[in-house]
Backbone as ProteinMPNN parsed JSONL, in Angstrom:
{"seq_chain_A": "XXXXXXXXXXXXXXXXXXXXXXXXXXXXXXXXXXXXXXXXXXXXXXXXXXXXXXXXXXXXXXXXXXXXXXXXXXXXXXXXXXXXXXXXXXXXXXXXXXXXXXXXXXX", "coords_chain_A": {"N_chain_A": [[33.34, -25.1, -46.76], [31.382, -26.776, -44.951], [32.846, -26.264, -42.228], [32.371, -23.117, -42.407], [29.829, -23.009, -42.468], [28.765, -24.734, -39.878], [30.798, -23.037, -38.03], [29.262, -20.393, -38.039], [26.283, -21.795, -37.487], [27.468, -22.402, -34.395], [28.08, -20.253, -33.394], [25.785, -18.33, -33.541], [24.036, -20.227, -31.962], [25.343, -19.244, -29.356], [25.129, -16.853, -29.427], [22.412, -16.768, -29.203], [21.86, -18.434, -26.83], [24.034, -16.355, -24.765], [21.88, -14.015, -24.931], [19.781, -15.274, -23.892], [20.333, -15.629, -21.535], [20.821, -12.985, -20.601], [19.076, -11.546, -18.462], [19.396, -12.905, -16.073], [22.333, -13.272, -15.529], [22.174, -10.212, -15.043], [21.367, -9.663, -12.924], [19.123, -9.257, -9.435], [16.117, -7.345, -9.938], [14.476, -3.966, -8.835], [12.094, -1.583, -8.649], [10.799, 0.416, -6.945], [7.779, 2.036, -6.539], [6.318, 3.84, -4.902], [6.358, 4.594, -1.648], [7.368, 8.177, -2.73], [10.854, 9.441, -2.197], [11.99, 11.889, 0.318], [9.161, 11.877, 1.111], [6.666, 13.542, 2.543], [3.936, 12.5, 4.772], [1.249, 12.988, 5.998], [-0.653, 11.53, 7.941], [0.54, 9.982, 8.544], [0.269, 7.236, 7.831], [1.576, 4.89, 5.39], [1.61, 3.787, 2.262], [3.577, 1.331, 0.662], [4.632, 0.351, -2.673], [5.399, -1.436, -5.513], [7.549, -3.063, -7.426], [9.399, -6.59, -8.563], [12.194, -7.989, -10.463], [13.504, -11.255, -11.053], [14.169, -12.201, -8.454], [14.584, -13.605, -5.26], [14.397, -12.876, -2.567], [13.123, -10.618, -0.877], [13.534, -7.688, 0.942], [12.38, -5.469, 3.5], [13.884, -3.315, 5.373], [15.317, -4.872, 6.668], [13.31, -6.601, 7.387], [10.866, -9.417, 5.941], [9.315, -9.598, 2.671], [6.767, -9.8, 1.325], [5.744, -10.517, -1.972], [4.125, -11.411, -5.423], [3.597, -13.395, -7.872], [3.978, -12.297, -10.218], [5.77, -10.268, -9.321], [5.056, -8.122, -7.872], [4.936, -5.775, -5.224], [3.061, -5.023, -2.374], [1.804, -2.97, 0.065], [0.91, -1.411, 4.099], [1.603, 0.743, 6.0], [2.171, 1.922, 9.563], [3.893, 4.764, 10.469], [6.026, 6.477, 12.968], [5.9, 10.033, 14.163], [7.997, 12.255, 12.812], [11.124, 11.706, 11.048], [11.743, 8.678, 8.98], [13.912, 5.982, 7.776], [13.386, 3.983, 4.677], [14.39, 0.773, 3.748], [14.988, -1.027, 1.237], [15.759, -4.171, -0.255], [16.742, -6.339, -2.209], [17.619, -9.405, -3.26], [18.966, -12.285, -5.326], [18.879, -15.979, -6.689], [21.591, -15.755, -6.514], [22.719, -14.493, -4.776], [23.293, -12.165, -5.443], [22.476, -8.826, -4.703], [19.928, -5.672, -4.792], [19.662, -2.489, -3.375], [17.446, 0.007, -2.422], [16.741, 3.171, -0.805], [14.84, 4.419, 0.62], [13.719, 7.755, 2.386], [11.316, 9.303, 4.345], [8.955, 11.604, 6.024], [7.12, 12.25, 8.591], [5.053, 14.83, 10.297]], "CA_chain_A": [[31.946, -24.696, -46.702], [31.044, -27.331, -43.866], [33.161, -25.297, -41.306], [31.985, -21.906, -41.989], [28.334, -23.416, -42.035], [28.81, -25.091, -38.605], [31.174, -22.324, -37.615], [28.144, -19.612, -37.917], [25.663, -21.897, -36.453], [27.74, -22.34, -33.524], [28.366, -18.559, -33.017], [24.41, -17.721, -33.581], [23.713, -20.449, -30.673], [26.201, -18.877, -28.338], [24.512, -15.734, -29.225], [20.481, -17.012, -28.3], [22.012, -18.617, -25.358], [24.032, -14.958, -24.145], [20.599, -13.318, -25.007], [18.514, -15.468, -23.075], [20.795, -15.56, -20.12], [20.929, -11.943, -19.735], [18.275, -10.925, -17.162], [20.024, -13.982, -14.762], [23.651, -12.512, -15.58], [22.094, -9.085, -14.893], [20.735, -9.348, -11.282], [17.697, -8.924, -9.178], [15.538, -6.02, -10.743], [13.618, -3.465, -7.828], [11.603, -0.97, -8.736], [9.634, 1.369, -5.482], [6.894, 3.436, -6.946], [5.865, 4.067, -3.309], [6.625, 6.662, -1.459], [8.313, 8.791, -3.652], [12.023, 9.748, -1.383], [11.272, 12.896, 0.786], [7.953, 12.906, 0.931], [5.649, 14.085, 3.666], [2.826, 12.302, 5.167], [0.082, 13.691, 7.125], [-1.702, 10.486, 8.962], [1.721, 8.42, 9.331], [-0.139, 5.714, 7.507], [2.431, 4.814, 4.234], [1.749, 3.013, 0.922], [4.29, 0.967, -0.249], [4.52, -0.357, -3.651], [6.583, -1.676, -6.18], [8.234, -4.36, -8.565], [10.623, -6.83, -8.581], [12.362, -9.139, -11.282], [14.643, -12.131, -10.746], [14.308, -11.881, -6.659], [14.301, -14.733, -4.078], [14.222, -12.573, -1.169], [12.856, -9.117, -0.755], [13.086, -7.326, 2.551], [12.073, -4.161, 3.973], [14.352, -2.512, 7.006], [15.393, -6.353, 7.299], [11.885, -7.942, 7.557], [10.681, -10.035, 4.627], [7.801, -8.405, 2.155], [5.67, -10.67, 0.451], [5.774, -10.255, -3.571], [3.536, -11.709, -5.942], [4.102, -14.258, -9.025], [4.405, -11.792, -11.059], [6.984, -9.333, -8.596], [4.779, -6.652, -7.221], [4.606, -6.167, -3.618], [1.803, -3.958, -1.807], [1.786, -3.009, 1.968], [0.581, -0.422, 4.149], [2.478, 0.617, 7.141], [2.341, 2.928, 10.445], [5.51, 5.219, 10.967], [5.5, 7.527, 14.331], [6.152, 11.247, 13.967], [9.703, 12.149, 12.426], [12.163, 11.34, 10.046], [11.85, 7.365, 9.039], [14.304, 5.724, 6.338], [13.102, 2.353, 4.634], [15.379, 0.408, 3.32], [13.986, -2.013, 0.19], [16.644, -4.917, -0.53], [16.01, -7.386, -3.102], [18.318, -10.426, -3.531], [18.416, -12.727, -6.279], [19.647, -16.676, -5.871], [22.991, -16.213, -6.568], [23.447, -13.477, -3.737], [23.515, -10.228, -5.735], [21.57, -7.665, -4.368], [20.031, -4.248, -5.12], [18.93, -1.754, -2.409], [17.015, 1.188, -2.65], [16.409, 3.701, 0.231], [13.368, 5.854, 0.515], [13.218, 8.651, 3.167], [9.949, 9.714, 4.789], [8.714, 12.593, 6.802], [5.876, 12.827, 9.534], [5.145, 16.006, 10.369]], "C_chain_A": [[31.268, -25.217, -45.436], [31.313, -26.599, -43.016], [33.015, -24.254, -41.32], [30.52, -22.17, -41.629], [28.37, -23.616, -40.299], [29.479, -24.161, -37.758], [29.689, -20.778, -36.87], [26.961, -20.222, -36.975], [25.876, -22.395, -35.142], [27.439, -21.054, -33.012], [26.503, -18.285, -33.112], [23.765, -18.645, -32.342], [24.145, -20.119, -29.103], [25.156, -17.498, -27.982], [23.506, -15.745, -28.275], [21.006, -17.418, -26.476], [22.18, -16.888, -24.223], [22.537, -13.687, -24.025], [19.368, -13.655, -23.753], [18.98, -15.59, -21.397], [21.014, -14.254, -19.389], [20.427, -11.623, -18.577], [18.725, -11.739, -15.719], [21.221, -13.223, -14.713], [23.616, -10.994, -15.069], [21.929, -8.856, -13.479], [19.402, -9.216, -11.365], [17.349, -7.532, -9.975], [14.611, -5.157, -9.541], [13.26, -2.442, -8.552], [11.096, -0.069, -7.71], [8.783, 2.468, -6.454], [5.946, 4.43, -5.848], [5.986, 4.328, -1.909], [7.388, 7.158, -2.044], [9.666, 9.155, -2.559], [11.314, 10.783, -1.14], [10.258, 12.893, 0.865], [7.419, 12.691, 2.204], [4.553, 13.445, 3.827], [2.552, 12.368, 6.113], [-0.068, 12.412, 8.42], [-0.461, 9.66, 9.604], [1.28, 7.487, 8.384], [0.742, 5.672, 5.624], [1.984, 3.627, 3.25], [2.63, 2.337, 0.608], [3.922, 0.361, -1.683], [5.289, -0.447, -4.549], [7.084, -2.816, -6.917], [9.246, -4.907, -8.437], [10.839, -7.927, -10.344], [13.577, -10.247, -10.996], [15.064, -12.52, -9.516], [13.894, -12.983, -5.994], [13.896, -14.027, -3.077], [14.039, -11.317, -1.201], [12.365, -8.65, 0.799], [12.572, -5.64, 2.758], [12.935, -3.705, 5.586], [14.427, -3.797, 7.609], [13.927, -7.511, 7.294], [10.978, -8.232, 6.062], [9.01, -9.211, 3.797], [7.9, -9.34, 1.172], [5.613, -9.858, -0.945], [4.873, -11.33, -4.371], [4.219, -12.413, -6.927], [4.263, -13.332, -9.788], [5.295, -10.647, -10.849], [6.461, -8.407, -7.962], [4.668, -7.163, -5.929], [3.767, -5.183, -3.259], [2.257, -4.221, -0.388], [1.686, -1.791, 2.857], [1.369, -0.585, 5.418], [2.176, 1.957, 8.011], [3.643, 3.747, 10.395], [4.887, 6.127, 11.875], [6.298, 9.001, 13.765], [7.84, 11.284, 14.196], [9.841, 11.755, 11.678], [12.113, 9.629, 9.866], [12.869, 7.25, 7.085], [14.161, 4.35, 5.955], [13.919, 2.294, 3.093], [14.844, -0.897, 2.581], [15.347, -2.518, -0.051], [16.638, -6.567, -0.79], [17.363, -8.352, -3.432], [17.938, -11.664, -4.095], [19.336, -14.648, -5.936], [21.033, -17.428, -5.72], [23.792, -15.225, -5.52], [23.519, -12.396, -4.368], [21.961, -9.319, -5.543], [21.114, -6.074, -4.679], [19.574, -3.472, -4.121], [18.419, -0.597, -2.949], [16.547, 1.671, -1.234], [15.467, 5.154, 0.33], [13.252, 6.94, 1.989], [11.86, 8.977, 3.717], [9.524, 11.006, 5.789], [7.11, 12.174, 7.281], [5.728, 13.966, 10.296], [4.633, 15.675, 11.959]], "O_chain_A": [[30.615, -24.412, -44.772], [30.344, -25.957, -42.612], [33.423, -23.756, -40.271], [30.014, -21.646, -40.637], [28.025, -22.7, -39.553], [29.021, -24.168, -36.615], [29.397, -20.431, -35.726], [26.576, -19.616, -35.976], [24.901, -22.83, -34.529], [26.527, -20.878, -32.205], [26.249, -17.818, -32.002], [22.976, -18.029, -31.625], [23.623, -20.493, -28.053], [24.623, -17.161, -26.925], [23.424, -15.213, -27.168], [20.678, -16.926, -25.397], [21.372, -16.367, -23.455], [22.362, -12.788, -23.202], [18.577, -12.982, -23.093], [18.27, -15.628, -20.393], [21.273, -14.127, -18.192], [21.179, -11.4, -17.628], [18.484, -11.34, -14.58], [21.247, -12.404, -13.795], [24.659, -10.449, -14.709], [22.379, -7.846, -12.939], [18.644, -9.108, -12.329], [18.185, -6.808, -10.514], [13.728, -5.943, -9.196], [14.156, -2.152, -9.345], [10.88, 0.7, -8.647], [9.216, 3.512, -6.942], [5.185, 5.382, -6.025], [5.074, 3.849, -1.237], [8.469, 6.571, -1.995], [9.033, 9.075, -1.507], [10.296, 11.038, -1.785], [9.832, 14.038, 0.716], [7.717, 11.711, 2.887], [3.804, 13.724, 2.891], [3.173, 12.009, 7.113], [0.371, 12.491, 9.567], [-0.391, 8.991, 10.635], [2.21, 6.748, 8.063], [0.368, 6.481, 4.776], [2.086, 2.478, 3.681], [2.84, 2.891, -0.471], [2.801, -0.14, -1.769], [6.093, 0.483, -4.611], [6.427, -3.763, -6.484], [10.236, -4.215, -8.199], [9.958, -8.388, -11.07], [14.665, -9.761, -10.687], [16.137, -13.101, -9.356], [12.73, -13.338, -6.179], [12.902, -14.491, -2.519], [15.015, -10.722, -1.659], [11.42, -8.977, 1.517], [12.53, -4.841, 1.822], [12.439, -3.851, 6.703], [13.897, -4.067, 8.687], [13.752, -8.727, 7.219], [10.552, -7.36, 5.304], [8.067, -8.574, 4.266], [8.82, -9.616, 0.403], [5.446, -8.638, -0.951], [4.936, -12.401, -3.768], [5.428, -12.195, -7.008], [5.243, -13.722, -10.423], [5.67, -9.993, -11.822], [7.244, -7.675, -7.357], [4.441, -8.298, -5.509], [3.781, -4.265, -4.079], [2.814, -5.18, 0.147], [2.43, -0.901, 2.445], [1.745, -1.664, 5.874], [1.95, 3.004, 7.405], [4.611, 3.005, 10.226], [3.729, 6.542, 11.817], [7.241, 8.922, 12.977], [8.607, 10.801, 15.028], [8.875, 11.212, 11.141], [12.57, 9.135, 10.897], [12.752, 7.822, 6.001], [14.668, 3.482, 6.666], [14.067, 2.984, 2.084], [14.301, -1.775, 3.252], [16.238, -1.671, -0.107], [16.571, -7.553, -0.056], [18.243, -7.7, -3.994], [16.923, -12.245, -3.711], [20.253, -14.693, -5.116], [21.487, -18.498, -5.316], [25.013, -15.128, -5.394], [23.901, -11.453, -3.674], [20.863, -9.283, -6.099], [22.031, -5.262, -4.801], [18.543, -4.068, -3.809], [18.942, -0.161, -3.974], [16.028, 0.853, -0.474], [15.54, 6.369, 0.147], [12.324, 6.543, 2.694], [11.141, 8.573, 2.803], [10.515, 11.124, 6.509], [6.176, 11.873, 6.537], [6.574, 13.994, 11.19], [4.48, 16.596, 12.762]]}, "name": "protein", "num_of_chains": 1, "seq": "XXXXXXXXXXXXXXXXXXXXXXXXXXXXXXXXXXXXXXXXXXXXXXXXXXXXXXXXXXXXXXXXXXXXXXXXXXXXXXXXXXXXXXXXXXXXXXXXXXXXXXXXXXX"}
């Protein structure tokens, strides 16, 4: 009776632990809700925006982008007429990374 008792509440603390260690075991988390891929803007002048979870280091096209305590990042940006591709790449601090790559058009 002792060893299935202690057996079970071993196995149910293994569990809480695997539960609560997921989102670390899982990786950084990125989100971009800002510029949608393809899209077209008039002025040049670009929105970013977007979410992270679990992220030490979040860059943009290599250069670092400021995120908030709670993961969002905001930022407005020039691009010159043409084709631009930005490159969002969020790393977490065991080295695993996620990228996402957004397209842009200036007409």
């Amino acid at each position: 009776m002792t060893k299935r008792l202690l057996l079970g509440l071993l196995s149910l603390l293994l569990l809480y632990g695997f539960i609560e260690a997921w989102p670390l075991l899982r990786g950084p988390g990125l989100a971009v809700t800002a510029p949608a891929d393809h899209a077209s803007v008039e002025t040049g002048i670009v929105q970013i925006t977007g979410g992270t979870t679990y992220v030490s280091v979040l860059t943009l096209n290599g250069a670092p982008l400021l995120y908030d305590q709670n993961g969002d990042f905001s930022s407005t940006m020039t691009f010159p007429k043409g084709s631009s591709i930005l490159t969002f790449r969020a790393a977490d601090r065991f080295g695993r990374t996620t990228t996402i790559t957004r397209t842009i058009f200036v007409p």
